[in-house]
C-alpha positions in Angstrom: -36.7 9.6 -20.0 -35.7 6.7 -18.0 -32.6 5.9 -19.9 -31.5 9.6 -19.8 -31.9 9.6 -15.7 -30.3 6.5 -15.6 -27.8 7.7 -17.3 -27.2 10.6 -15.2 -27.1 7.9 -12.5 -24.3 6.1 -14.0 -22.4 9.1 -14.4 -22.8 10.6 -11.5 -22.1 7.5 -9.2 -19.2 6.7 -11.6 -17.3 10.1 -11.0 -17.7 9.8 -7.5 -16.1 6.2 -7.5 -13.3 7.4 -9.3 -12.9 10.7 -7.3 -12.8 8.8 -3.9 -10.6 6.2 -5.5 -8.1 9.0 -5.9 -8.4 10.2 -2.6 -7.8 7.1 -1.0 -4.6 6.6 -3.4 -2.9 9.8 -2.4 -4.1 9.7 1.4 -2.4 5.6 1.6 0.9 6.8 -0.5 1.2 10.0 1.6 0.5 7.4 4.6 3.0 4.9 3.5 5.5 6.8 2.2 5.6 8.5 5.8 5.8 5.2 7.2 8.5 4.1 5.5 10.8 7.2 6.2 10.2 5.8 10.4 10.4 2.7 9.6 14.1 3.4 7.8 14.8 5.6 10.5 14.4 3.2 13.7 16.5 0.4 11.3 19.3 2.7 12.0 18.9 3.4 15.3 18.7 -1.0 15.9 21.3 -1.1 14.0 21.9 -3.1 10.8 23.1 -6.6 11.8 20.4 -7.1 14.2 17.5 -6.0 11.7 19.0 -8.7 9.2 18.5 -11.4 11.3 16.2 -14.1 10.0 15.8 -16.9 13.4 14.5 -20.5 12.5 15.9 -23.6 11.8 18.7 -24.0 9.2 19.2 -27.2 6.9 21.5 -27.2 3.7 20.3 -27.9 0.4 22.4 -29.6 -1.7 22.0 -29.6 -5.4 23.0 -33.4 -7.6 
């Protein structure tokens, strides 16, 4: 009797992870996928050469 319950346990704890596991995986690709449609849209607005920037120091690398 106390394997079957704990089985029941298992199960029912096991579903839920998985269940809320989904949710969470939509709900942050929904989330990001909106974020990155702003995000592409006020690199427009800035304009291109200014969002490519990279500032910081610059040495040259040779190869021998």
């Amino acid at each position: 009797m106390k394997q079957l319950l704990a089985t029941i346990v298992a199960l029912f704890v096991g579903f839920f992870v998985l269940v809320s596991s989904l949710f969470f995986a939509v709900g942050l690709s929904i989330v990001g996928f909106i974020m990155s449609k702003t995000h592409n849209r006020k690199m427009k607005e800035n304009g291109d050469k200014e969002a490519r920037i990279i500032e910081g120091e610059y040495s040259e690398v040779t190869h021998s």
